[in-house]
C-alpha positions in Angstrom: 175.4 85.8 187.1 172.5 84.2 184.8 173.3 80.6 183.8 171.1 79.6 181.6 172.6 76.2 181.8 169.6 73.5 181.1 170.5 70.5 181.0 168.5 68.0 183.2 166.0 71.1 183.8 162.3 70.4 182.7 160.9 73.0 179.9 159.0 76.1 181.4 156.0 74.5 179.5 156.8 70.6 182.1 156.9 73.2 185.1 153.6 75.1 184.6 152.2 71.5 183.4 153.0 70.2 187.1 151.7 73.5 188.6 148.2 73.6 186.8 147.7 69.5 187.1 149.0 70.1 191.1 146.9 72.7 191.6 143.4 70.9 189.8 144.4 67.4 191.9 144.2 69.1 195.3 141.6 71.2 194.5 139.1 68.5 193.0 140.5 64.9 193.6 142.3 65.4 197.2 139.1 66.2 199.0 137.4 62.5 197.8 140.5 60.3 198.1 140.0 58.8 201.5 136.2 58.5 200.6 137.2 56.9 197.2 139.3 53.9 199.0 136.9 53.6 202.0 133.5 52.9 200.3 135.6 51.1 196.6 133.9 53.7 194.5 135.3 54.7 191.4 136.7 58.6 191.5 133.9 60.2 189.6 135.1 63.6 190.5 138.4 62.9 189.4 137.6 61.6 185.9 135.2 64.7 185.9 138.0 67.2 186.8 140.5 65.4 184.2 138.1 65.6 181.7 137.6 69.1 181.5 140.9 70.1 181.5 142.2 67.8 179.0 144.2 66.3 181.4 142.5 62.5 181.0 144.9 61.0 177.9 146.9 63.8 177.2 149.3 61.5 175.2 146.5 61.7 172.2 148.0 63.0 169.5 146.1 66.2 168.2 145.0 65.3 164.7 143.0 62.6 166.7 141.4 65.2 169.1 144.2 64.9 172.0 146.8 67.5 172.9 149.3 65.7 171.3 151.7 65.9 174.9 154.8 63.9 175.3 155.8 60.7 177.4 157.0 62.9 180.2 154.5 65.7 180.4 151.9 62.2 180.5 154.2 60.8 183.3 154.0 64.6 184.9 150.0 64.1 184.9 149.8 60.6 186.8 152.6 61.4 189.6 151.1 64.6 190.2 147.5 62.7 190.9 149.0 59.9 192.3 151.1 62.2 194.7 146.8 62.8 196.0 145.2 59.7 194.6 146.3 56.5 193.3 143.2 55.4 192.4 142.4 58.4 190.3 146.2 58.2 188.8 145.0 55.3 187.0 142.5 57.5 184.4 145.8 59.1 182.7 147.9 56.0 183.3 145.0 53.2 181.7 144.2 55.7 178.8 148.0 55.4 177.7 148.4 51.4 178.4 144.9 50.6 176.5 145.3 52.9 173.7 149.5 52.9 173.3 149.4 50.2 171.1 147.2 51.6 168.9 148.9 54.4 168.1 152.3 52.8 167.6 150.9 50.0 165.1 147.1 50.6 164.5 146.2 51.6 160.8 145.1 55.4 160.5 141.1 54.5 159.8 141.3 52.5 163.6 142.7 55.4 165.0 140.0 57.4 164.2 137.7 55.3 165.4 138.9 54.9 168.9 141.1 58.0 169.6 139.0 61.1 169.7 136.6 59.2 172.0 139.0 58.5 174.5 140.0 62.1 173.5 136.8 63.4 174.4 136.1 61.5 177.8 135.9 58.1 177.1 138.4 55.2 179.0 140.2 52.7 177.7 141.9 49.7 179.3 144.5 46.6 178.2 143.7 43.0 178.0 147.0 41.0 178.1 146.6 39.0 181.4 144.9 35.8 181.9 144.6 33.9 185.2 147.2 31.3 184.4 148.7 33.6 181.8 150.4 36.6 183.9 154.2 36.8 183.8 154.2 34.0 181.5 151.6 36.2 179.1 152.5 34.1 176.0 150.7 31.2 177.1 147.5 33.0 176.9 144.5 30.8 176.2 142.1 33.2 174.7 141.8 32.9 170.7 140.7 35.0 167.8 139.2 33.1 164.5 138.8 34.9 161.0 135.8 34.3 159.7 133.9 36.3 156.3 132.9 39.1 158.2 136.1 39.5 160.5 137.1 38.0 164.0 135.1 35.7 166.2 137.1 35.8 170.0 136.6 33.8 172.7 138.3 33.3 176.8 138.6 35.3 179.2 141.2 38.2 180.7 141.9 39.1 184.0 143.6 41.9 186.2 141.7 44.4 183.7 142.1 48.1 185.0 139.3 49.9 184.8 137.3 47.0 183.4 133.7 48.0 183.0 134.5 51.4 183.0 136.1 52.0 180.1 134.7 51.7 176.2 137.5 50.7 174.3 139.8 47.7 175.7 143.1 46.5 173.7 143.1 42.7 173.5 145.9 40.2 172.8 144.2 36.9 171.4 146.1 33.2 169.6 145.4 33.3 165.9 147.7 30.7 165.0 148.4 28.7 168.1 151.3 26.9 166.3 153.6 29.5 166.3 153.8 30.8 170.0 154.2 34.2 170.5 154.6 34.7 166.6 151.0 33.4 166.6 149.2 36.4 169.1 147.4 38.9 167.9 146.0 42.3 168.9 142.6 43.6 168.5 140.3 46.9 169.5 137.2 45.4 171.5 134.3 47.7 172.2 131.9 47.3 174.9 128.5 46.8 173.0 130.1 44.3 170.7 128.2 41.1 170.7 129.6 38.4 172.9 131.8 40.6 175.4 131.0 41.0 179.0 132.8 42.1 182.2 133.0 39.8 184.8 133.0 40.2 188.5 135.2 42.8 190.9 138.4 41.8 192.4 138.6 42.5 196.2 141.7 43.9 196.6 144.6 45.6 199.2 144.6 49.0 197.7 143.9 51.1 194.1 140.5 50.5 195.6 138.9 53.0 193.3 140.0 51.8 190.0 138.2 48.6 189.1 139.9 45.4 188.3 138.1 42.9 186.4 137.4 39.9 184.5 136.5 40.1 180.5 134.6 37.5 178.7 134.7 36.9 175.2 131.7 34.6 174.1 131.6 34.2 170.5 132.6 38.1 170.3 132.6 39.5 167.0 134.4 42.0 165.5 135.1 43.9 162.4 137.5 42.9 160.4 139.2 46.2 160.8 139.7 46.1 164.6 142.7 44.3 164.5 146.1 46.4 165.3 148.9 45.4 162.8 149.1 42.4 160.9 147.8 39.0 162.5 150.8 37.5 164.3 152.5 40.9 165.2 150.0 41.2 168.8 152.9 40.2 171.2 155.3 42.4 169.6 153.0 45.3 170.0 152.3 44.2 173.6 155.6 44.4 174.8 156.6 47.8 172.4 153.2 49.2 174.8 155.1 48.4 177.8 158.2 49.8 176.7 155.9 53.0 176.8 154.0 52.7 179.7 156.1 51.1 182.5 157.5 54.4 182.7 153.9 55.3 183.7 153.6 53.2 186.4 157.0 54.6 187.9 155.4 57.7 188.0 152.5 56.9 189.5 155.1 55.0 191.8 156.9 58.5 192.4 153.6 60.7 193.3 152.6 58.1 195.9 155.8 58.5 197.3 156.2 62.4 197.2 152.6 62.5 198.4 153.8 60.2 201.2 156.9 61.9 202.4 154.9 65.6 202.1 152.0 64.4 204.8 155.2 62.7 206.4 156.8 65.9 207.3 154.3 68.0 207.7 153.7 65.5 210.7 157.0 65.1 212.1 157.2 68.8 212.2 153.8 68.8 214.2 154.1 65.6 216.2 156.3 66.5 219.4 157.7 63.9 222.0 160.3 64.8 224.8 159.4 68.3 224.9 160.4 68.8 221.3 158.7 68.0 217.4 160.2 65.1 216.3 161.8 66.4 213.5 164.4 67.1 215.6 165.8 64.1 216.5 168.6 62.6 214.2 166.8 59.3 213.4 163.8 60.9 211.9 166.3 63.1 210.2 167.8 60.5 208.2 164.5 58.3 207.3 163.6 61.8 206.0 166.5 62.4 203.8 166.5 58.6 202.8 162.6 59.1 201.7 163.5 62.1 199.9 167.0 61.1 198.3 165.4 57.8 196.5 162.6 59.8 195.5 164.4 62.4 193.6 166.6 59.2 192.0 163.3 57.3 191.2 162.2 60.6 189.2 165.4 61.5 187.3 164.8 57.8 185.9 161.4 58.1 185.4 161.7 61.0 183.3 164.7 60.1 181.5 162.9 56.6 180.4 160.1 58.7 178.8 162.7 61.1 177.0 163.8 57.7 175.7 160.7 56.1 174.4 159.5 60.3 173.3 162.7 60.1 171.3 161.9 56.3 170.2 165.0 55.0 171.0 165.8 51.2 170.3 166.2 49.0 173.0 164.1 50.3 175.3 163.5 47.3 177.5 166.3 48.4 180.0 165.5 51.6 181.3 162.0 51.1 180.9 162.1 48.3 183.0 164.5 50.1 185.5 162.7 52.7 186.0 159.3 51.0 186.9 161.3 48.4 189.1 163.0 51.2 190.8 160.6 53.4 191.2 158.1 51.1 192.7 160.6 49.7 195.2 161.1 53.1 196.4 157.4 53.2 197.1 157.1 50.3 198.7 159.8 51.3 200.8 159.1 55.2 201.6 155.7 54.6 202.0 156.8 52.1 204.8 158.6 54.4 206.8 155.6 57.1 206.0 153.7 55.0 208.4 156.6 54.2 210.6 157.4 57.7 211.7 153.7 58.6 212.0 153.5 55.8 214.7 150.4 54.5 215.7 148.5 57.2 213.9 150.4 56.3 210.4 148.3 52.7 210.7 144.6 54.0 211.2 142.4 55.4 208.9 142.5 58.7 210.1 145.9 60.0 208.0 146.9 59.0 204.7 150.0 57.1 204.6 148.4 54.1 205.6 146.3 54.5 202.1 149.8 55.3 200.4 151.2 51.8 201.7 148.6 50.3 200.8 148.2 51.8 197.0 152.1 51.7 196.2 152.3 47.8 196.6 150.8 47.2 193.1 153.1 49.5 191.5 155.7 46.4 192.3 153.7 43.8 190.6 151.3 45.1 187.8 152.9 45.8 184.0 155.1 43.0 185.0 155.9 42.1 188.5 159.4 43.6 189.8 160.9 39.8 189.3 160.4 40.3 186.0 161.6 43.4 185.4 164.8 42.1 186.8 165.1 39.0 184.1 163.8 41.9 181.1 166.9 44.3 182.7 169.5 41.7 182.6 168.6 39.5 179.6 169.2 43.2 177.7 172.7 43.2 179.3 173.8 40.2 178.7 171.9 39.9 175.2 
């Protein structure tokens, strides 16, 4: 009997989408990945690969140059690359986060400006954080002064994706420190503009392939133009991006699990003890159907987040929230027994998993540690 009964069942177009990005991530990002996080290099043949099949920011809307896809066809893209590469995840992910803001608040003749670059190849990264301005991001320090011409900025950010690498970086500056977060705005820097620099490398636990940086602001000038929204509306528009993109981040979260649990029992199928693989002993069993159960949970809220914020639902601080928070935890936590059941092999170089553990533990703390998400998810509740 034929059911055509589709509810919770991705569109044919979703399914080939994971196939074709599947099929180009272990084809031409796979083979690099341990080389990527062993030497710190940035995943040149990854960006290569997702830039020439459109797959680099395929959230750009078409009438900008982009494909125009939705939130989860973009979430499809970075777990299916995280699932081989976290590092490399990051292109698709970054490109959303620094340009997502933009395109929910910039004026049209911005968009045009920025959009069918990072269309066409170019990255683009977020500037929110500042060293003693993380979870508390309102306190930022950095400030932005009208002048004739247009914007003079100066401080500094920190935790920057992809700094250095990318052209265009969104950037939340004070232009009225009397009013708080009422007094933030956000602006569109460019990397030749006078008075902006990228400071030193972070040395860090995993992503070792995407760059984290510093950003200076000197006496940076900008355009009048360059600002996104009205002056005094930049927190808003930070935290309506992250409404968008933590959703992101859980699927990056979800691919590095997946990609854990697939090596994982590929081995345990391999790897025999007591005369038999150990597949087949009950406790390995159940750490399997754990790992595999919480993944398919942390996906079904994934996706259903980026339906959400696709459809632009109100009040998406909730699930977006939830589903980053969730899916990252079951990272963190797969990942774990990834390397657990692998034994001594899952914690040398030699296998991936150890990589994966590594890799997932920023997905609990960047876009807003998983303490945060908590106070976000339950301040909507009780709101």
């Amino acid at each position: 009997m034929n059911n055509p009964f589709d509810l919770f069942a991705l569109p044919d177009e979703h399914e080939a989408l994971r196939e074709a990005i599947r099929a180009l991530a272990e084809k031409e990002i796979e083979p690099f990945a341990s080389e990527v996080d062993e030497d710190s290099r940035f995943p040149s043949e990854a960006l290569t690969a997702l830039n020439a099949s459109g797959f680099n920011a395929i959230h750009v809307p078409d009438e900008f140059g982009g494909q125009g896809a939705d939130s989860v066809a973009a979430c499809i893209v970075i777990e299916e690359v995280a699932r081989v590469d976290a590092s490399a995840s990051l292109i698709p992910a970054v490109n959303k986060l620094g340009t997502m803001g933009l395109i929910l608040n910039g004026s049209n003749e911005l968009k045009h400006q920025v959009l069918p670059a990072i269309a066409d190849g170019e990255m683009a990264s977020y500037g929110l954080s500042e060293r003693e301005a993380g979870s508390d991001a309102a306190a930022m320090r950095t400030r932005a002064k009208r002048t004739d011409h247009g914007w003079v900025l100066n401080g500094t950010k920190a935790w920057i994706t992809n700094g250095g690498r990318s052209s265009w970086y969104t950037v939340m500056a004070v232009t009225d420190p009397d009013r708080g977060a009422n007094g933030i705005s956000a602006f569109m820097v460019h990397k030749d503009d006078p008075g902006f620099s990228v400071g030193n490398h972070e040395r860090k636990l995993g992503i070792k392939g995407s760059p984290t940086t510093e950003l200076h602001f000197e006496q940076c000038e900008l355009p009048r133009e360059r600002i996104i929204g009205e002056p005094g509306t930049g927190f808003k528009t930070a935290l309506q991006t992250l409404d968008h993109t933590r959703p992101t981040i859980g699927a990056q979260a979800v691919g590095i699990a997946q990609g854990a649990l697939d090596n994982t029992i590929a081995y345990v199928k391999e790897r025999r003890q007591f005369g038999k693989p150990i597949a087949q002993f009950q406790g390995v069993e159940f750490m399997i159907a754990d790992m595999a159960m919480k993944i398919e949970a942390a996906r079904l809220m994934v996706y259903t987040s980026a339906a959400r914020a696709e459809r632009a639902e109100k009040n998406l601080g909730f699930i977006s929230a939830a589903s980053k928070c969730f899916a990252s935890d079951v990272a963190m936590s797969v990942t774990t027994d990834a390397v657990q059941l692998f034994g001594g092999a899952g914690y040398t170089r030699d296998f991936p998993v150890e990589r994966m553990m590594r890799d997932a533990k920023i997905t609990q703390i960047y876009e807003g540690t998983n303490q945060i998400q908590r106070l976000v998810m339950s301040r909507a509740l009780l709101r």
